[in-house]
DRENKE-132742 format. One line per 2 residues: for each residue x, y, z of C-alpha. Coordinates in nm, 4 decimals. Layout:
DRENKE-132742
X,Y,Z  ... .
***
This chain:
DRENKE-132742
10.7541,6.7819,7.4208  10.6475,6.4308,7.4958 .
10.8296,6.2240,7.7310  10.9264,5.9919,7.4608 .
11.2476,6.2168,7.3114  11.5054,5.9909,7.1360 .
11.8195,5.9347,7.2866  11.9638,6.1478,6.9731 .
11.8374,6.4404,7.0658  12.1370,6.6992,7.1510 .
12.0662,6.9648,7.4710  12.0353,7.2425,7.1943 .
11.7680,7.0309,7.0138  11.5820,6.9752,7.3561 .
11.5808,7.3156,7.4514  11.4277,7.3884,7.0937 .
11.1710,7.1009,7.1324  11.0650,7.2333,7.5032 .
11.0339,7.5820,7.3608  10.7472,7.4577,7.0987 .
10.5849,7.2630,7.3823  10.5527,7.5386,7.5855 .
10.4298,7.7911,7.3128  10.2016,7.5001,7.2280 .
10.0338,7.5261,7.5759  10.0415,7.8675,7.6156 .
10.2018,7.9602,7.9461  10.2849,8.3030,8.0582 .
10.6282,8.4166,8.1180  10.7763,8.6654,8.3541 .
10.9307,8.5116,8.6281  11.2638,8.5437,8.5229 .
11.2308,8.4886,8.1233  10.9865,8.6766,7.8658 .
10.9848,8.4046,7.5905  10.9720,8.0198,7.5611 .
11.3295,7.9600,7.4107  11.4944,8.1423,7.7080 .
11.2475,7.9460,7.9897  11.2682,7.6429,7.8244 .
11.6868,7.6682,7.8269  11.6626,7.6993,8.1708 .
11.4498,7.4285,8.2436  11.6585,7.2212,8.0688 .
12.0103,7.2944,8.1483  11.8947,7.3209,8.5229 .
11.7540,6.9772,8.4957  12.1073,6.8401,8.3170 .
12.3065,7.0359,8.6035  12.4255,7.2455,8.3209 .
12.5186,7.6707,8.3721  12.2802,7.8386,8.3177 .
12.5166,8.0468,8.0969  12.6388,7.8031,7.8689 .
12.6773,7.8752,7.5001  12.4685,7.7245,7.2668 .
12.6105,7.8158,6.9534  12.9804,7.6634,6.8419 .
13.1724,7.3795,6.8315  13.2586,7.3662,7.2049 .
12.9395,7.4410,7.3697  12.7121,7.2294,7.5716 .
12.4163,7.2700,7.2900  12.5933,6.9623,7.0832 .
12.5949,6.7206,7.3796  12.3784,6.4406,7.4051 .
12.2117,6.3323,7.7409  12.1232,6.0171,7.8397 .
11.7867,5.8839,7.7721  11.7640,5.8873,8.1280 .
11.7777,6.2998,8.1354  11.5624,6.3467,7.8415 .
11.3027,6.1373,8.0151  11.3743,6.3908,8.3422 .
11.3803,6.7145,8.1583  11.0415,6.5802,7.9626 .
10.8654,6.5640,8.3402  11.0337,6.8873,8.4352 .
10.8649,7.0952,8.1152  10.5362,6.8491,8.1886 .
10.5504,7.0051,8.5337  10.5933,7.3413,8.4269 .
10.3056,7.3143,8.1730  10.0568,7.0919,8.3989 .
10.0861,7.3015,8.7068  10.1078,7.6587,8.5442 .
10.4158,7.7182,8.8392  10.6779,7.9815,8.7346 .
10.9931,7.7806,8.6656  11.1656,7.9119,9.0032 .
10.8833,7.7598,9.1673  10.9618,7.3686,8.9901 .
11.3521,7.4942,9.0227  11.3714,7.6212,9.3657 .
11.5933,7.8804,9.2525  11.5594,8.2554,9.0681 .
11.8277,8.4044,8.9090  11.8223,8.8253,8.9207 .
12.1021,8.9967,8.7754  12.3710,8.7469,8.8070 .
12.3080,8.6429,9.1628  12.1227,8.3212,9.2314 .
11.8346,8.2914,9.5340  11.6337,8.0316,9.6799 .
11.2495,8.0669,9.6254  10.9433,7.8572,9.7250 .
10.5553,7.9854,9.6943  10.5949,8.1583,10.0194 .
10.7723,8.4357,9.8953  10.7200,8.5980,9.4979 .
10.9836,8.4991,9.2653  11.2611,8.8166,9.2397 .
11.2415,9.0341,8.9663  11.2886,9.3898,9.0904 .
11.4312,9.6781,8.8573  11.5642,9.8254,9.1688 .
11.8341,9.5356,9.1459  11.9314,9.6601,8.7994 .
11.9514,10.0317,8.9630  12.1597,9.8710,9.2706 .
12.4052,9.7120,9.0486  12.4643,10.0160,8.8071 .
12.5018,10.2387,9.0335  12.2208,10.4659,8.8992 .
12.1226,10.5715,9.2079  12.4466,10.6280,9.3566 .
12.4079,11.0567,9.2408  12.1647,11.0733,9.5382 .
12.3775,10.9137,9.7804  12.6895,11.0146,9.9963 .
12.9405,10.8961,10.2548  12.6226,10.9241,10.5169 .
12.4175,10.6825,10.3889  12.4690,10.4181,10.6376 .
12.1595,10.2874,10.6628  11.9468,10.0856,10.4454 .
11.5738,9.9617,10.4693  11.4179,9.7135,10.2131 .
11.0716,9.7193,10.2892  10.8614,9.4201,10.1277 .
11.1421,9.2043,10.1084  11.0243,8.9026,10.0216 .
11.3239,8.6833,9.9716  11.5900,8.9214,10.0117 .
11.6805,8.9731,9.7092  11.7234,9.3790,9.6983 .
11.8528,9.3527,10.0468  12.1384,9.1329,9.9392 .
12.1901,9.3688,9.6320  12.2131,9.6867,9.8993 .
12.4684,9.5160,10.0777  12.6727,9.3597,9.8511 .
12.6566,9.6981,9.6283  12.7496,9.9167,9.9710 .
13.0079,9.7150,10.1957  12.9807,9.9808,10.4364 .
12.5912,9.9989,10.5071  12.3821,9.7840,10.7307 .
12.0680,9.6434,10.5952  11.7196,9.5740,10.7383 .
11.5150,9.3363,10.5845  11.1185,9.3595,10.6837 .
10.7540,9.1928,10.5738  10.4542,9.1753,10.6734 .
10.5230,8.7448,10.6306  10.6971,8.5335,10.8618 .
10.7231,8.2488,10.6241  10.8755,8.5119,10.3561 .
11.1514,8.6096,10.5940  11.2146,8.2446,10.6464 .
11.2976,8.2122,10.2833  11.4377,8.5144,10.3137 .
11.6838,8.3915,10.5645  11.8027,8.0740,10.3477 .
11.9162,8.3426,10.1094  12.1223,8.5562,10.3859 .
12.2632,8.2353,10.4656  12.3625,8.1324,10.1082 .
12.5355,8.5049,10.0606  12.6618,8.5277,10.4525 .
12.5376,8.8128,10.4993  12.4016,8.7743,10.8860 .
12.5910,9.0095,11.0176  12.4827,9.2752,10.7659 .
12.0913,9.1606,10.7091  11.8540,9.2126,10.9579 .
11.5350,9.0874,10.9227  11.2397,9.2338,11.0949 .
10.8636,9.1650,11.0722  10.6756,9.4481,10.9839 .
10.3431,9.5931,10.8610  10.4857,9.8015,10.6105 .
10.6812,10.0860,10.8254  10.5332,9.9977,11.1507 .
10.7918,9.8272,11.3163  11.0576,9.9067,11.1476 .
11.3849,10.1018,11.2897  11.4594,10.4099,11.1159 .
11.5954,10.6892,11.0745  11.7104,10.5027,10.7090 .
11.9252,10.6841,10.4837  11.7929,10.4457,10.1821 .
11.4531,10.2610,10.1822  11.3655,10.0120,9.9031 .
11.0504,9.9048,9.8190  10.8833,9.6956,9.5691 .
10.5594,9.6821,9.7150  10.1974,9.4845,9.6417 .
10.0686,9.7827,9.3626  9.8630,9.5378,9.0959 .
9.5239,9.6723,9.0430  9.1951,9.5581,9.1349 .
9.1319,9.4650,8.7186  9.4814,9.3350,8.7208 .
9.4436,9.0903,8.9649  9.1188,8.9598,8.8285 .
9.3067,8.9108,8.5324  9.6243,8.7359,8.6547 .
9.7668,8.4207,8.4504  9.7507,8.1276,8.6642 .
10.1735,8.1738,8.6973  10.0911,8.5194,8.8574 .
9.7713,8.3639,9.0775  10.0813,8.0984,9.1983 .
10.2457,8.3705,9.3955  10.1543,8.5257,9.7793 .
9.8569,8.7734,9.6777  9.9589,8.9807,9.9411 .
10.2725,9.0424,9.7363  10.0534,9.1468,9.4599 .
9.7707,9.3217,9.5740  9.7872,9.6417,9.5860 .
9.3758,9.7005,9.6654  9.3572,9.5674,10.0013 .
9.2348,9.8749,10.2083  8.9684,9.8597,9.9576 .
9.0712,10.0880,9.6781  9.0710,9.9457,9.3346 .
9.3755,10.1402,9.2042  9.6689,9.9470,9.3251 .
9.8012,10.2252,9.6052  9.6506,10.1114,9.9128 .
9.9949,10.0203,10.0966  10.1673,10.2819,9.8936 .
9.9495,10.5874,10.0358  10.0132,10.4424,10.3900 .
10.3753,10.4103,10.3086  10.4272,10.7070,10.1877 .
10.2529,10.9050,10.4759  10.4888,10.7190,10.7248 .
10.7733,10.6974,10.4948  10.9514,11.0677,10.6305 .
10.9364,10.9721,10.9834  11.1483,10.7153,10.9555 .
11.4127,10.8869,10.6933  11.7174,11.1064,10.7757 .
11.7301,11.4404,10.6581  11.8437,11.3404,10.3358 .
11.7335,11.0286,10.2344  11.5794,10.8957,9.9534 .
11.2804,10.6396,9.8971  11.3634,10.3828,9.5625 .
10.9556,10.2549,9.4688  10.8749,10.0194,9.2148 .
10.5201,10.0266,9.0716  10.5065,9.8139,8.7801 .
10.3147,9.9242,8.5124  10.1061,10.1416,8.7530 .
10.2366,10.4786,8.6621  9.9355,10.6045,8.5828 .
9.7417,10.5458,8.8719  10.0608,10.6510,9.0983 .
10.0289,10.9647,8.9192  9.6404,11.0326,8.9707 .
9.6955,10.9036,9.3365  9.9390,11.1478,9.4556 .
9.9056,11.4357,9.1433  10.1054,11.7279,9.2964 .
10.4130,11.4867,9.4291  10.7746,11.5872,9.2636 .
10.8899,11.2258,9.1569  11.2090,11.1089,8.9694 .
11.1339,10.8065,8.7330  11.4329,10.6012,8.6831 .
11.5674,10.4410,8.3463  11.5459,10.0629,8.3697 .
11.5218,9.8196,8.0912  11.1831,9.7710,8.1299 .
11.1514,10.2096,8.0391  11.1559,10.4931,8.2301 .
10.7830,10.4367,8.3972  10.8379,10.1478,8.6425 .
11.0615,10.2685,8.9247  11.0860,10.6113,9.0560 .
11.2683,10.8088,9.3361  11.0818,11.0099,9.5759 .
11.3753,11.2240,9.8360  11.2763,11.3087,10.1773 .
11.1968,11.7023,10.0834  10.9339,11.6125,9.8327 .
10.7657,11.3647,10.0830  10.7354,11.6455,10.3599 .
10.6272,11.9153,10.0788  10.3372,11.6493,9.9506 .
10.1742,11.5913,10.3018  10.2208,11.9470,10.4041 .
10.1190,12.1549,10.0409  10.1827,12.5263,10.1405 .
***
């Protein structure tokens, strides 16, 4: 899409034309869409202050209005941007949307896209949980998101919010602001469990678990993130499960009797699998398959790192 679009050109028919341009160029999707037409909506009716819901199809939808030349020449540098600079849209946008709720993101933090929130919304883990679960943990954090899912899926529990990054928790915090949740949030720095405040009844954690052949093969969009939200090699493994085997041999200390530990590991089942052979997991349905996220209870943690 050049920046020289008519003044004729209805949003539906800019959305269509920034689709081709960025299949024409060849970025990588994942941030938040998995195909041009979707990211290129997005750009678009972001750019035109537009929902990002709106219909597109029938007589009364925004698709059959016609912006000014004005905001076809803006929405042109917006999909320039996105092409030129190989940024994930949330990046250009300042804002990632993850199961309904919208959060602030900037390149200090990865851009939301955690199963676990599709788990926290339907409920799916709620079979493991009871009246004592209290207390919740979202290790890796990032910007929040999960945490804000936690506590706006439990109104009872109290949250706490830790990274390794003190300019991810400051994003992080934008996002407590935006949702008021404060009083509920708590936001720690952390090393992975080191600092943290258990016992938890509930830890999240979408940890760095990207491989060492992975990473060297990253699209630029994926290189634009924190690596040390990615990584998953840096106690010099190449498998992805560096901070995962750390985690998980800290993990039961800081658990009550019976808690349960939500992980997400990408596409890495199979390494998760050779790394830690004998461990009873539960892999969760998402939409992404049953592979990606899996449930590990306190009992199986203890009966891994002490085999009779």
């Amino acid at each position: 899409m050049t920046a020289h679009s008519g003044p004729e050109m209805t949003v539906f028919e800019l959305i269509t034309a920034g689709a081709g341009a960025l299949d024409d160029a060849g970025v990588s999707f994942g941030h938040g869409t998995s195909n041009a037409f979707d990211e290129a909506a997005w750009l678009v009716l972001w750019q035109l202050g537009l929902p990002l819901d709106s219909a597109l199809q029938g007589d009364d939808s925004v698709g059959d209005e016609v912006p000014t030349l004005e905001q076809q020449e803006q929405v042109s540098t917006l999909l320039r941007a996105r092409i030129e600079s190989r940024k994930p849209a949330a990046y250009l946008t300042h804002e990632a949307w993850l199961q309904g709720l919208a959060f602030y993101v900037d390149e200090r933090v990865i851009v939301p896209r955690s199963l676990i929130a599709e788990l926290l919304v339907s409920g799916a883990i709620e079979p493991w949980l009871s009246d004592a679960t209290h207390k919740v943990l979202d290790l890796c954090t990032g910007s929040a998101s999960l945490a804000v899912f936690a506590a706006l899926a439990y109104p009872a529990v109290k949250v706490d919010a830790s990274d390794i990054s003190t300019e991810a928790l400051a994003v992080a915090r934008i996002n407590l602001d935006r949702y008021q949740l404060n009083e509920r949030i708590s936001l720690l720095v952390s090393d992975g469990l080191a600092s943290v405040r258990g016992p938890y009844d509930l830890i999240l954690c979408n940890p760095p678990y990207v491989n060492a052949q992975s990473m060297a093969t990253l699209p630029p969009e994926y290189r634009a993130e924190p690596s040390l939200a990615l990584d998953g090699n840096r106690g010099g493994a190449s498998d992805g499960m560096d901070f995962v085997r750390q985690m998980l041999i800290h993990a039961p200390a800081q658990m009550s009797e019976h808690a349960i530990l939500v992980l997400e590991i990408g596409n890495e089942r199979d390494n998760f699998e050779a790394a830690f052979a004998s461990m009873e997991a539960i892999w969760l349905q998402t939409s992404a398959g049953e592979d990606q996220v899996l449930l590990l209870t306190r009992d199986a943690l203890l009966k891994y790192s002490t085999p009779n």
